[in-house]
C-alpha positions in Angstrom: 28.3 -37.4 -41.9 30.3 -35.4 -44.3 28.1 -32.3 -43.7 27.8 -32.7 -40.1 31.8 -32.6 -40.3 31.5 -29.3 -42.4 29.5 -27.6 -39.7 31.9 -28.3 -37.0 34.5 -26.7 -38.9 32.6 -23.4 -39.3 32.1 -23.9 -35.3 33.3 -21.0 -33.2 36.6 -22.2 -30.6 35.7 -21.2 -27.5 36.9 -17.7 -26.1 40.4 -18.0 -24.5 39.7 -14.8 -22.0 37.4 -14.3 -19.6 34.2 -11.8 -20.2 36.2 -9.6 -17.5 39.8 -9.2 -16.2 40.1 -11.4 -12.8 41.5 -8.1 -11.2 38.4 -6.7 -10.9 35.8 -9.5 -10.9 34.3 -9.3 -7.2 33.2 -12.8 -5.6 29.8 -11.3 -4.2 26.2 -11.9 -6.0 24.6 -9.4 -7.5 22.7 -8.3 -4.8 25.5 -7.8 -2.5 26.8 -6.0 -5.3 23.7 -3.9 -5.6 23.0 -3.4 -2.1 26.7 -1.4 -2.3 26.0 1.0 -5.3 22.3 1.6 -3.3 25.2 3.6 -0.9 25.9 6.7 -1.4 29.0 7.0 0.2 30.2 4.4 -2.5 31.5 5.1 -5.8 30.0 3.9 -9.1 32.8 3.0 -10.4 33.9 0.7 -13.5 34.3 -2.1 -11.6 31.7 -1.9 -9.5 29.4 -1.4 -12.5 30.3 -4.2 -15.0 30.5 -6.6 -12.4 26.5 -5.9 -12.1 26.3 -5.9 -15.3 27.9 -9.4 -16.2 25.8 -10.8 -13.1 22.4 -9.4 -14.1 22.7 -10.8 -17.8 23.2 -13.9 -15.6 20.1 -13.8 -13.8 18.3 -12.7 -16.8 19.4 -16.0 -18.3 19.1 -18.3 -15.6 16.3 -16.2 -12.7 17.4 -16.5 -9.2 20.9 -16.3 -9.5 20.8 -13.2 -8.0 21.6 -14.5 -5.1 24.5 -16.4 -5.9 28.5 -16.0 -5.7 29.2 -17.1 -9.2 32.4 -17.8 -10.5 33.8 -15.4 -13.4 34.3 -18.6 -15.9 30.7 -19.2 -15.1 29.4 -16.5 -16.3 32.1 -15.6 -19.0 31.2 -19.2 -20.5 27.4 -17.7 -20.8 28.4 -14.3 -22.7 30.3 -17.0 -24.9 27.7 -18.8 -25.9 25.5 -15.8 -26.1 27.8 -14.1 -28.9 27.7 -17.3 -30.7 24.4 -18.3 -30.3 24.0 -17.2 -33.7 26.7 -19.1 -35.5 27.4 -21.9 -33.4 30.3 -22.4 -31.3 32.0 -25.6 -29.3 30.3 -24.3 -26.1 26.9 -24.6 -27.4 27.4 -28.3 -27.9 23.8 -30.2 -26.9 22.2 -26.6 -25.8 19.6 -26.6 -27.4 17.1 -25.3 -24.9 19.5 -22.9 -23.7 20.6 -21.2 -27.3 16.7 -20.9 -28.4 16.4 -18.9 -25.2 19.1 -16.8 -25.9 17.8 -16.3 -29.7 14.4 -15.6 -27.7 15.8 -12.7 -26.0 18.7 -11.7 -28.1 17.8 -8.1 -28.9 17.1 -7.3 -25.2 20.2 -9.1 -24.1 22.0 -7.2 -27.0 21.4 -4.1 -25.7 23.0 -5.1 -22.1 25.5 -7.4 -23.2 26.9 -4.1 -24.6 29.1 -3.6 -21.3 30.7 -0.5 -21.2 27.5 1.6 -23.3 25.5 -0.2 -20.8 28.0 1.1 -17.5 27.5 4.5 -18.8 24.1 4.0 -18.9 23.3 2.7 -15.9 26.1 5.5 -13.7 24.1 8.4 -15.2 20.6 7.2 -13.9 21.8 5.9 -10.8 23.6 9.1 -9.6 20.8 11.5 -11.2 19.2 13.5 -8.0 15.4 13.6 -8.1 13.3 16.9 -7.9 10.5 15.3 -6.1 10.3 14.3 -2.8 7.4 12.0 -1.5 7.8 8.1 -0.8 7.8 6.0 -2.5 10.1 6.6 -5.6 8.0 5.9 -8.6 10.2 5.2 -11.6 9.2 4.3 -15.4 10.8 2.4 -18.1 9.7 2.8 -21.7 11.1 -0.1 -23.4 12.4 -1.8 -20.9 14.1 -4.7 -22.7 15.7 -6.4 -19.9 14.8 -4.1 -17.3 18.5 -3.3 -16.3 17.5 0.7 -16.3 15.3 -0.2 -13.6 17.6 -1.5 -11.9 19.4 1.7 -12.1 16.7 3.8 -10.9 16.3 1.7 -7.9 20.0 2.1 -7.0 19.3 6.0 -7.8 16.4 5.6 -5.4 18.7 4.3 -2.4 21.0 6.9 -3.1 19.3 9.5 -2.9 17.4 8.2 0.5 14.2 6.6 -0.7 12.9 3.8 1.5 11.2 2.0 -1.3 10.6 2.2 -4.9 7.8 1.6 -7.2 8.9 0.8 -10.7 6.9 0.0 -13.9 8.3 -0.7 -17.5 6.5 -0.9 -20.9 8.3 -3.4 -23.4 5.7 -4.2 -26.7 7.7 -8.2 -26.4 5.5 -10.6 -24.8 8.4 -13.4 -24.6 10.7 -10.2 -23.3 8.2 -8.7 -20.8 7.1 -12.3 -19.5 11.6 -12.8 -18.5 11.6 -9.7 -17.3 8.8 -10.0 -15.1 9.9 -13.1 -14.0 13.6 -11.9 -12.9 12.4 -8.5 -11.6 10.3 -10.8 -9.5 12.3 -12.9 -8.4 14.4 -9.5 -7.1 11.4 -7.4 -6.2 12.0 -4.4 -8.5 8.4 -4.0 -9.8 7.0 -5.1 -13.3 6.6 -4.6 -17.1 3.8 -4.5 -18.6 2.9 -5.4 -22.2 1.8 -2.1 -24.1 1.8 1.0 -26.7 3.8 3.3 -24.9 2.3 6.2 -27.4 -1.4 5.8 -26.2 -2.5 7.9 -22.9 -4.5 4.5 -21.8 -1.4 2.4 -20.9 -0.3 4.7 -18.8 -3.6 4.0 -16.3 -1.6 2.4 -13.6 -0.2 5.9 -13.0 -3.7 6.3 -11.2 -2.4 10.3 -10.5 1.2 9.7 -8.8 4.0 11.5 -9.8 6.9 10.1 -11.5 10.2 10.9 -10.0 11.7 9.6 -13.2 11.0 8.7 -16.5 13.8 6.3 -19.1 13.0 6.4 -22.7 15.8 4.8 -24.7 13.9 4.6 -27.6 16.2 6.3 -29.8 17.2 4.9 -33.1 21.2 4.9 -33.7 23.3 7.7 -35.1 22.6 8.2 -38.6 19.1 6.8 -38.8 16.0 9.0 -39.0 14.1 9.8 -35.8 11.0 8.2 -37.3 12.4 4.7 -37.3 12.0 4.3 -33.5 8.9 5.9 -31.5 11.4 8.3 -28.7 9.6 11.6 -30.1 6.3 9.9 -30.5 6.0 8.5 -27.0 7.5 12.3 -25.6 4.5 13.6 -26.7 2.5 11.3 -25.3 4.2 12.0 -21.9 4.0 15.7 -22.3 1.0 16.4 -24.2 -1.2 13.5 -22.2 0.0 12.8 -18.8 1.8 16.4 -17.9 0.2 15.6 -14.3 2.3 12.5 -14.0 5.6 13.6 -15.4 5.9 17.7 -14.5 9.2 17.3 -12.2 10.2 14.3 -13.1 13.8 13.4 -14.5 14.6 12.1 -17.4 17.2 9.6 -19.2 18.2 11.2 -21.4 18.4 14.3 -20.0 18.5 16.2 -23.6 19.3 15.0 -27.0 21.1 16.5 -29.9 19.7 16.4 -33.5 19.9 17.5 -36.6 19.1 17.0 -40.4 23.2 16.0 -40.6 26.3 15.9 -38.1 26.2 19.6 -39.9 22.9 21.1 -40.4 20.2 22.2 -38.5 21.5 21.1 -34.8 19.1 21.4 -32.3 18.9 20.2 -28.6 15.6 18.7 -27.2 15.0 18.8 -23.2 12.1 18.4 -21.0 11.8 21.9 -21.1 10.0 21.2 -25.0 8.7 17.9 -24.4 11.6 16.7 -26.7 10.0 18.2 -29.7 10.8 21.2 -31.6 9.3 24.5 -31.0 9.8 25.7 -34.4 9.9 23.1 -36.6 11.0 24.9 -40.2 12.1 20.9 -40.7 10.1 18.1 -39.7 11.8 16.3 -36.6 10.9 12.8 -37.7 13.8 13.7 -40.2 15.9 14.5 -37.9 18.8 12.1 -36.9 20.4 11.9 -33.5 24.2 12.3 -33.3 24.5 12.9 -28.9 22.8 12.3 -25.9 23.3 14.4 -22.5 24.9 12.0 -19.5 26.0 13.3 -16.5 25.0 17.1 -17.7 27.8 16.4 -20.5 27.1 15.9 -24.0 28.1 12.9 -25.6 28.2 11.6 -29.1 26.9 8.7 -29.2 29.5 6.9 -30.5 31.6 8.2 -27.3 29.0 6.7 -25.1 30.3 3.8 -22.6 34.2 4.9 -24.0 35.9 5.5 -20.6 35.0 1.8 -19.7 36.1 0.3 -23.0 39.8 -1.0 -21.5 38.0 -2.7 -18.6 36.7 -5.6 -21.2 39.2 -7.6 -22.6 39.8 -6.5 -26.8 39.2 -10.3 -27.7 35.0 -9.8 -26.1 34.8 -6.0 -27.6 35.4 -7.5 -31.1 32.4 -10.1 -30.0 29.9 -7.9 -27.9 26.7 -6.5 -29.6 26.6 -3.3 -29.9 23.5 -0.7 -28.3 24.2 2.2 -31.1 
C-alpha cells in the first residue's frame, strides 16, 4: 500500500491547456481538413497544418478516426497521456492497453508529435512542384515512421493537379510498418513496406516508374556524425542503383548543409551529387549536419518548425518530443 501511495505521488497532474488554442482548432475531421490543403487555391497555413497534425496522431492511435469530428479535449487528452506515457500520469489511470501501444510506437509518434518541426515539414513537401508529369504521382518514403510525409506528398499531388497518387514507404519497424499500414489503409494513401532501404532489391516494386518524389529524413540530429543514421548510405543507393527511377524526381530535403563543425569544412549536398561529396579531402560519414533546405531557404535545424512555435501552448512545448 505504502508503495503504491509513493507512485501516485510521482504521478503526472493532468495538463491544464489544451494541445492547441480553441481559436484555431477547426471542428472538421481530418479528411475534410485534408481534402482543403489538397486545394490549391488554399493556403497552408499554421492552422490549417497543426490541426492535421493533432488529428492524424489521432488516427494513428486509434485507425479510422479519420473520419471523425473530434473534439479538441479529445484529442489533447491523447497527446497527454502520450507525453506521460513514460512516467505515468492521472490520465493513464487503468490504460494499460492503450500506454503499451503508445510505448509500441513512441519513436514514430515522437517524431510527429513534434508539432511545429513537423508543420514545417509537411508545408515544404506539400507545396514542392514536381518536374515530372505522367499520372499517377508516385511518391516514396524512406523511413516512414508514421507515414505523415506521405500524407504530405499526397496533398502535394492534389496541388499540383494529379488525379491519383501512388505512394510507398520503407520503415525497418515491423510493429511501426504493420500501424502504419493499417491507418494508411484505412485512408487509402498506399503502403509501407518492411525493408533495407540501402539494398537496390527493396526497391523492386519500382518495376521501372519514375518517382515524382522521393522523402529521406534519415538524418541524424545536429551535432551527431552522419554515420549514425543511414541518409548518405541510402542516397547512394538511390543514385548509384536506381538513377532510372529517381532522375527528375524531387527531394525532401532539397539540400543539406554539413560540415566537420558549425565552422569547418561547410559543404552543401543536392541531388545534383547524389548527396555525397565530390571531393571528399574528409570523409563525409564525419560530417555533421547543422541545416536543411525548406522552401529553397536554408535552415538550421534548430530553426526548423520556429515560425509555428507560438501556435502550441508554452505548457505542451515544455512536454512535446522533440524531431532534432
Amino acid at each position: 500500500m505504502i508503495k503504491k501511495a509513493s507512485l501516485r505521488l510521482l504521478q503526472r497532474p493532468a495538463m491544464e491547456e489544451t494541445v492547441l488554442p480553441g481559436e484555431i482548432y477547426r471542428r472538421t475531421s481530418l479528411n475534410e481538413d485534408l481534402v482543403e490543403a489538397g486545394d490549391p487555391a488554399v493556403e497552408l497555413d499554421g492552422p490549417l497544418l497543426l490541426n492535421i497534425m493533432v488529428k492524424f496522431f489521432h488516427a494513428y492511435v486509434y485507425p479510422g478516426s479519420h473520419e471523425q469530428v473530434l473534439e479538441l479535449g479529445e484529442v489533447s487528452l491523447l497527446f497527454d497521456r502520450f507525453v506521460h506515457r513514460r512516467l505515468g500520469s492521472d490520465v493513464l489511470e487503468n490504460c494499460l492497453k492503450l500506454r503499451k501501444e503508445l510505448l509500441s510506437y513512441g519513436f514514430a509518434l515522437c517524431m510527429l508529435a513534434d508539432l511545429p518541426k513537423s508543420v514545417h515539414l509537411f508545408k515544404a513537401i506539400a507545396e514542392a512542384k514536381p518536374l515530372l508529369g505522367g499520372e499517377p504521382f508516385t511518391g516514396l518514403d524512406i523511413g516512414s515512421g508514421t507515414g505523415i510525409l506521405m500524407l504530405a506528398m499526397d496533398v502535394q499531388a492534389r496541388r499540383n493537379g494529379f488525379e491519383g497518387s501512388s505512394l510507398v514507404g520503407i520503415e525497418r519497424n515491423q510493429i511501426v510498418a504493420e500501424r502504419t499500414n493499417e491507418v494508411l489503409g484505412h485512408m487509402g494513401l498506399g503502403n509501407v513496406l518492411v525493408a533495407d532501404a540501402k539494398k537496390v532489391d527493396s526497391y523492386g516494386f519500382l518495376e521501372g516508374r519514375k518517382l515524382h518524389f522521393i522523402c529521406n529524413e534519415t538524418l541524424p540530429g545536429a551535432g551527431r556524425s552522419l554515420w549514425k543514421e543511414d541518409f548518405i548510405f541510402i542516397s547512394k543507393t538511390l543514385f548509384d542503383g536506381l538513377k532510372e527511377h529517381t532522375s527528375g524526381a524531387g527531394f525532401f530535403p532539397e539540400a543539406v548543409l554539413v560540415g566537420r563543425s558549425p565552422e569547418e569544412m561547410l559543404t552543401v549536398l543536392n541531388s545534383s551529387t547524389g548527396f555525397q561529396l565530390e571531393d571528399e579531402q574528409y570523409p563525409l560519414r564525419l560530417m555533421k549536419p547543422f541545416a536543411i533546405s525548406l522552401s529553397g531557404k536554408m535552415t538550421g535545424l534548430e530553426e526548423v518548425g520556429r515560425d509555428y512555435e507560438t501556435l502550441v501552448p508554452a505548457s505542451w512545448r515544455s512536454v512535446l518530443t522533440r524531431r532534432w
